[in-house]
N, C-alpha and C positions, 0 to 999 in steps of 0.2 A: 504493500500500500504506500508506504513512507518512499519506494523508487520511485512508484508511479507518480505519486505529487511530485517527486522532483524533477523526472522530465516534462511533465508536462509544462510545469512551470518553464524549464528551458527552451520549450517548445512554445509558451506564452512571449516571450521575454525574443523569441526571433519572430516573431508577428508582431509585438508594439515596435520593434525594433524596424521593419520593413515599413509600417504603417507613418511612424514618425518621419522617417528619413522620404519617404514620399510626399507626406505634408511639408518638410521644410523643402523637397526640391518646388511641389507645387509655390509655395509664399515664395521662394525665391523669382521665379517666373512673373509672378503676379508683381512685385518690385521693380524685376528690370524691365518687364512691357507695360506697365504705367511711368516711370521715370522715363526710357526713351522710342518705346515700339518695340524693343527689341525680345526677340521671340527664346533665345540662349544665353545670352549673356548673365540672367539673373540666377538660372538651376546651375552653371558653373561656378559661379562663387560663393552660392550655397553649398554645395559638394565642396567646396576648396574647403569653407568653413566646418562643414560637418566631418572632415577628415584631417581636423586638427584640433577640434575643438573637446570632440567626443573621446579620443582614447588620453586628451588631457586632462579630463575632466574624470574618467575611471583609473587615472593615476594619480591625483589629488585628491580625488574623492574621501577617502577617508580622515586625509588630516582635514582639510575644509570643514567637514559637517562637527568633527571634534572641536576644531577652531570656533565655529560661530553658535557651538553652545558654550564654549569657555568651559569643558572638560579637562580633567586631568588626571594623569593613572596614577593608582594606589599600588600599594603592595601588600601582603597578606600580613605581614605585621602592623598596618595600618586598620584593617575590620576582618579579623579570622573568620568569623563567623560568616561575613557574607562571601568571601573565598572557600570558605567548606561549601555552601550552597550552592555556587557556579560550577565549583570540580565534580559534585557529586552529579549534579545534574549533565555536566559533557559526557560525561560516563554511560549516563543514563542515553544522553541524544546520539552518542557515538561520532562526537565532534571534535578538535582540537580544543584544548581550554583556552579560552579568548581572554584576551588582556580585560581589564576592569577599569574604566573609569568613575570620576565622580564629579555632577555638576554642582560649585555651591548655589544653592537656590531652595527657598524653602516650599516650591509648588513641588507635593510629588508627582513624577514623569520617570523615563526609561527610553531608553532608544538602542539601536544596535545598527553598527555599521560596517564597511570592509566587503570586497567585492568576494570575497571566498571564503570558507570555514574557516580555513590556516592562517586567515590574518583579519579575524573578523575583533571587536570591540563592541563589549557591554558599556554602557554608560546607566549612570544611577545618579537619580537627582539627594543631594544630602535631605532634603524636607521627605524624600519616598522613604529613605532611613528612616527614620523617624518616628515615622507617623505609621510604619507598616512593621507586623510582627514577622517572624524568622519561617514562617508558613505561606504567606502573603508576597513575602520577598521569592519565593524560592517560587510562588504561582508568576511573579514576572519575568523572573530568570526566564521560566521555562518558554513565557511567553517569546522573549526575544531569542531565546535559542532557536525556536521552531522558524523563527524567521531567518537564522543564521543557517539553520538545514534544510530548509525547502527555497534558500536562493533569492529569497524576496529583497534581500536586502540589494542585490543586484541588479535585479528587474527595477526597485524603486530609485536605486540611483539611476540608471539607465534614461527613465521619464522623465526626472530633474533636468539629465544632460539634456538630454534633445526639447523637451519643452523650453528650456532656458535659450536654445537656437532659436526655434520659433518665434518667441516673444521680442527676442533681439532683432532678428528680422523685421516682423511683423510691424512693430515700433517706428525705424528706418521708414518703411512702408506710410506712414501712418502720418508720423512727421513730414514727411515730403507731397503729403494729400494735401496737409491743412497749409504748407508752405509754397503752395501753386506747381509744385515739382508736376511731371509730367508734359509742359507745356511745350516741352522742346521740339515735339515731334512736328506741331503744326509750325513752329517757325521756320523748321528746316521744309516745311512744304509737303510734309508727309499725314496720310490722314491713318487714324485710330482706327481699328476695327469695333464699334462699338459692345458688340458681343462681349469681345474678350477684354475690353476695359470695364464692365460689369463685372463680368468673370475675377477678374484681379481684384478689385474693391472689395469683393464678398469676402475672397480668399485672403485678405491685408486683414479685415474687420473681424472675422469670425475663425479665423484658424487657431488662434492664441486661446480663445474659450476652448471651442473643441479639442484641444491638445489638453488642457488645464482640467475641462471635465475627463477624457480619458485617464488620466493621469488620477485623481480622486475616485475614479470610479475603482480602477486597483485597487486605489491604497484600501477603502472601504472593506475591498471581497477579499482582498492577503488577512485583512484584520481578524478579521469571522474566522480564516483559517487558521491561525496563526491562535486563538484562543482556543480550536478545538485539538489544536495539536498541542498547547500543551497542558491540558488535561490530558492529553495521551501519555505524558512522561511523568506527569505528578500523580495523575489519580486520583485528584483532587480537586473536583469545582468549584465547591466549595470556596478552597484557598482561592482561586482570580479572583470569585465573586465577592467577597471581601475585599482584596485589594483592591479592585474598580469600582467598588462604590466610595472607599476611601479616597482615592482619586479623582472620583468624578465630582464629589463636594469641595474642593477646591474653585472659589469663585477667583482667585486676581490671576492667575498663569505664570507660567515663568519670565522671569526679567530680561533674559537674553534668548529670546530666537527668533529665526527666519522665516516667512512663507514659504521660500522654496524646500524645509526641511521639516516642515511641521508635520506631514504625513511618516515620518519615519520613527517619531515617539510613540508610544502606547497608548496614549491617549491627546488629544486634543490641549497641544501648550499652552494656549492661550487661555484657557480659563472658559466659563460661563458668561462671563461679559462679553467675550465675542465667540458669541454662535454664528453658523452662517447658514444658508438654506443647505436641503438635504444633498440635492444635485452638486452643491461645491463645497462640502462638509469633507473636512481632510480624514474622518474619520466616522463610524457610523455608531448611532447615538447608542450610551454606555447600557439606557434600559434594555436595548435590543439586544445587547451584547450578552447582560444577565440573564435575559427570557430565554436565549441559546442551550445557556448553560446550564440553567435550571432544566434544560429537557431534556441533557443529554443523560 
């Protein structure tokens, strides 16, 4: 079962991967035949950008997302207790034991990063210490572990990189509307196909949501799975379901994070103060989560 979720995930993760990389050559196209007519010029330096951007970005990936929550590693003489819970548990996932960070921040959160098993990172907020017992803790562990063996955390960086192309593009695009860009064609004497300047407007305006909701809509359905995987290692519903209700009353969120990284904590950073609608919700709501688990 546990193979089969992971190829298919891998098999997930080269279909957002083909589908992305098609949306950025389409906005590219849409950019350079609104700026000058031109029918290539704009999926070429897309593809320039997508083939430097991307295996940039799964090479920094992991210090970056540690970087912009101000993580830092511990060592097991620093919390033994939550170092016995991680080691027993890789045991358990049949995983490399992942380094251990810790965010100071008194909002309890968790995240888990690292493109592969062998160099993957727990992160643990100091306020999830805290406020969570040695049962609770070990229900997030498991949480972010299952994400660290089903791959998720690769596929979610994955949609970070290429939606982040998108949005850059699209932007470009966007700014050059409201800047009269485009007009050069008719100066040089050349007329627009009106079609395909439709075409590009729609594809400048509305590609960045549709990358944005794809990309949430994962993060949603990894979540679902990623709590029923690790009741598979715990055995224990119970223990999440405690720990996420303790999480989920948390109304101010954490002090330091990003939109583009909010989908890769355990729950929703930002607190209860900013809810968003269901459709662009980084995460699917905690009640549902618990109604899950109570049924399993």
């Amino acid at each position: 079962m546990l193979y089969q979720q992971i190829q298919q995930n891998k098999r997930k993760t080269l279909v957002l991967l083909t589908f992305f990389c098609v949306l950025v050559l389409a906005i590219g196209w849409a950019v350079g035949y609104f700026l000058n007519g031109d029918l290539f010029s704009g999926p070429i330096i897309a593809a320039v950008v997508l083939a430097f951007y991307v295996p940039i970005t799964f090479a920094s990936a992991r210090a970056q997302v540690l970087s912009m929550a101000g993580a830092h590693p511990i060592e097991k003489k620093d919390n033994p207790m939550l170092f016995n819970v991680v080691e027993e548990l890789a045991l358990a996932a049949n995983v490399p034991m992942p380094k251990i960070y810790i965010v100071n921040d008194p909002s309890p959160n968790a995240f888990a990063t690292g493109m592969k098993p062998e160099s993957s990172v727990i992160a643990f907020t100091s306020g999830l210490l805290e406020r969570l017992n040695r049962e609770e803790i070990a229900a997030v562990a498991a949480h972010e572990f299952s994400h660290i063996r089903n791959y998720d955390i690769r596929l979610m960086t994955l949609c970070i990189a290429l939606v982040g192309v998108i949005v850059v593009v699209a932007d470009i695009g966007q700014r050059m509307f409201f800047w009269g860009g485009g007009r050069s064609n008719k100066r040089n004497g050349e007329k627009s196909n009106p079609i395909f300047m439709i075409i590009a407007l729609v594809l400048i305006i509305l590609a960045p949501l549709v990358a944005q909701f794809v990309q949430l809509a994962v993060s949603r359905n990894r979540e679902y799975l990623a709590d029923a995987s690790a009741v598979e290692l715990t055995r224990d519903p119970q223990g999440l379901i405690n720990a996420l209700t303790k999480i989920s009353s948390d109304d101010q969120g954490m002090k330091q994070v990003k939109d583009a990284t909010a989908s890769m904590y355990i729950s929703n950073p930002f607190g209860k103060n900013k809810k968003k609608t269901n459709w662009f919700a980084t995460h699917p709501p905690i009640e549902s989560r618990i109604e899950r688990l109570r049924a399993m």
